[in-house]
C-alpha positions as CSV (number, residue, x, y, z in Angstrom):
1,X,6.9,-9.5,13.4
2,X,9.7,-7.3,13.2
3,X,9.3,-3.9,11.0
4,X,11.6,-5.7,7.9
5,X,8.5,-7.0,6.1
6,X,6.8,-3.6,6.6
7,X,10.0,-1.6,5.6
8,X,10.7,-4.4,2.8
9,X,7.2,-3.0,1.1
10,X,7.7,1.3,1.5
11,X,9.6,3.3,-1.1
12,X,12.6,5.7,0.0
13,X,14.0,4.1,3.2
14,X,16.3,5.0,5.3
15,X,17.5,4.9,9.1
16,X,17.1,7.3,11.3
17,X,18.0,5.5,14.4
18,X,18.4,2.6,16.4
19,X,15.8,0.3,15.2
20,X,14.2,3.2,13.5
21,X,13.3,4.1,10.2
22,X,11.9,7.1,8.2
23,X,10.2,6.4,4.9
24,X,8.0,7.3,2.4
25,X,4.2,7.0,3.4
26,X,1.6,5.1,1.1
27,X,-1.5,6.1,3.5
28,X,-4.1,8.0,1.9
29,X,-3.2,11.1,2.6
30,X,-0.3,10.9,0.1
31,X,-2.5,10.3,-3.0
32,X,0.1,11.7,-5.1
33,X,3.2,9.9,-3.3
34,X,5.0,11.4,-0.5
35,X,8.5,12.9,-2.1
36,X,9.4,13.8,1.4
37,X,9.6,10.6,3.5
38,X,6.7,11.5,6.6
39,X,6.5,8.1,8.1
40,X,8.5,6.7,11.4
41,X,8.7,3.3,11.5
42,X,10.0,1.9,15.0
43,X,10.9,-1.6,16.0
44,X,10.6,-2.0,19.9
45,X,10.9,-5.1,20.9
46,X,9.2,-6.8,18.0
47,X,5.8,-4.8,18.3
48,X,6.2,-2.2,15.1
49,X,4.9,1.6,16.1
50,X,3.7,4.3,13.2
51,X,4.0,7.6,13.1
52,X,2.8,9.7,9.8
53,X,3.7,13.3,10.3
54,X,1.2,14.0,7.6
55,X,-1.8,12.4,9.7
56,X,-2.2,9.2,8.3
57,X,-3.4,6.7,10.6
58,X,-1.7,3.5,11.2
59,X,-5.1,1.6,10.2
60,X,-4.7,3.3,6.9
61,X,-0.8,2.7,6.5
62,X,-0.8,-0.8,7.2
63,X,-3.6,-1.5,4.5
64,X,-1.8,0.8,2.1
65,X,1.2,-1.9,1.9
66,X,-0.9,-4.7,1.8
67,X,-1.2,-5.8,5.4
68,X,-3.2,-5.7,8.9
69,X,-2.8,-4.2,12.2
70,X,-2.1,-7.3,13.7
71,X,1.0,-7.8,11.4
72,X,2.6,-5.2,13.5
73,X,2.7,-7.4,17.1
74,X,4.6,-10.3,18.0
75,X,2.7,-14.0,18.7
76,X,3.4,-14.4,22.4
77,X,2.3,-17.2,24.3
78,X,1.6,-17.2,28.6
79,X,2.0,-20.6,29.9
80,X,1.1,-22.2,26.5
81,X,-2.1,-20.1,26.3
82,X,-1.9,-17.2,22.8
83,X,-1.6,-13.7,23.8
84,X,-4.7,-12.1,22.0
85,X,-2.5,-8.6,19.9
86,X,-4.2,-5.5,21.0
87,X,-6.7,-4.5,18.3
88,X,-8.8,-1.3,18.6
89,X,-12.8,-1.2,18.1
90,X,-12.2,2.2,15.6
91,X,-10.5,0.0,13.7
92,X,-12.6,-2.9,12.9
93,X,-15.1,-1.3,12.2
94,X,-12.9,1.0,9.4
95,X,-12.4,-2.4,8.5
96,X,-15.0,-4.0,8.5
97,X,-17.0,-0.8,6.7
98,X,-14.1,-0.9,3.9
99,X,-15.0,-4.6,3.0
100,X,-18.3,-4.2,3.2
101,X,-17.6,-1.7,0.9
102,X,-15.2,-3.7,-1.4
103,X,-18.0,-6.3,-1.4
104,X,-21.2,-3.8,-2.1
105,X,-19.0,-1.9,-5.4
106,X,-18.0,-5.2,-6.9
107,X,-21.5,-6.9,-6.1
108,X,-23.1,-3.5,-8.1
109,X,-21.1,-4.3,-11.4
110,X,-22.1,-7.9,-11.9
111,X,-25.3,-6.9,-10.9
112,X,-24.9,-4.9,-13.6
113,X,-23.9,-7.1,-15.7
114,X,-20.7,-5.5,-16.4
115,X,-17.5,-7.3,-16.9
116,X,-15.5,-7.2,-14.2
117,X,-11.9,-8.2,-14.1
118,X,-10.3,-11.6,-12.4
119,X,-8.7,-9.0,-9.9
120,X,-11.7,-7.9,-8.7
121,X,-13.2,-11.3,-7.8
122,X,-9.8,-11.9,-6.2
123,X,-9.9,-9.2,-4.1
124,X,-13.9,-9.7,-3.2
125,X,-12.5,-13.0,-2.0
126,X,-10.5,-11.3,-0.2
127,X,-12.7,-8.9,1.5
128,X,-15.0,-11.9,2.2
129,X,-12.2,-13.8,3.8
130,X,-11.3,-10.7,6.2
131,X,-15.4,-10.4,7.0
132,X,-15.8,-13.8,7.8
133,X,-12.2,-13.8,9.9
134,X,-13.9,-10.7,12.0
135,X,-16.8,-12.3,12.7
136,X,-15.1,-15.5,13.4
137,X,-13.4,-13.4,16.4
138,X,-16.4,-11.5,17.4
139,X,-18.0,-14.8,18.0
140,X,-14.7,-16.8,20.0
141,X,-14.4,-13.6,22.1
């Protein structure tokens, strides 16, 4: 992926470079929106690098604006064979304790018996889809 469908979802963009950007960061750290643009956004070669000069981590940033860490890497094939993209053990299991999570908040209310809106069950869905895609890997690997 190039970094246009990450830039394409951040407020107050701008260039700061050659294949570089600067823009305003939605990680957590920026509850109450980051005025001052903290994140570097830099395109090499496809692969998208993060830097928040606030401390965000690129886990965090990526999740923020809707997306995962493997959105940031090109699909490369070696003689016909996929390239696995690099992904980090700290942050699968961020991931994977986030869903769970997700899942154990929203399971709580119908439980419950509260009523809980069609966006939740969209996004349990959601977090059940990223659970089972995880352990999908865990196993093929």
């Amino acid at each position: 992926m190039s970094a246009e469908l990450l830039l394409s979802r951040l407020k107050r963009v701008r260039r700061s470079g050659p294949d570089s950007h600067m823009a305003s960061c939605p990680g957590p750290l920026h509850a109450n929106g980051d005025r001052h643009p903290s994140l570097h956004v830099t395109d090499k070669s496809g692969v998208v690098l993060l830097r928040c000069f606030s401390g965000c981590e690129p886990s965090e940033v990526v999740a923020a604006a809707g997306m995962d860490l493997v959105d940031l890497f090109p699909a490369r094939s070696d003689h016909g064979k996929p390239i696995k993209s690099p992904v980090f053990k700290s942050d699968v299991f961020k991931l994977i304790r986030h869903e769970t999570t997700v899942v154990w908040l929203i399971g709580c209310d119908l439980q419950k018996g509260k009523s809980v809106p069609q966006a939740d069950y969209t996004r349990l869905g959601e977090a059940v889809a990223k659970l089972e895609r995880i352990a999908e890997a865990a196993y093929d690997s």
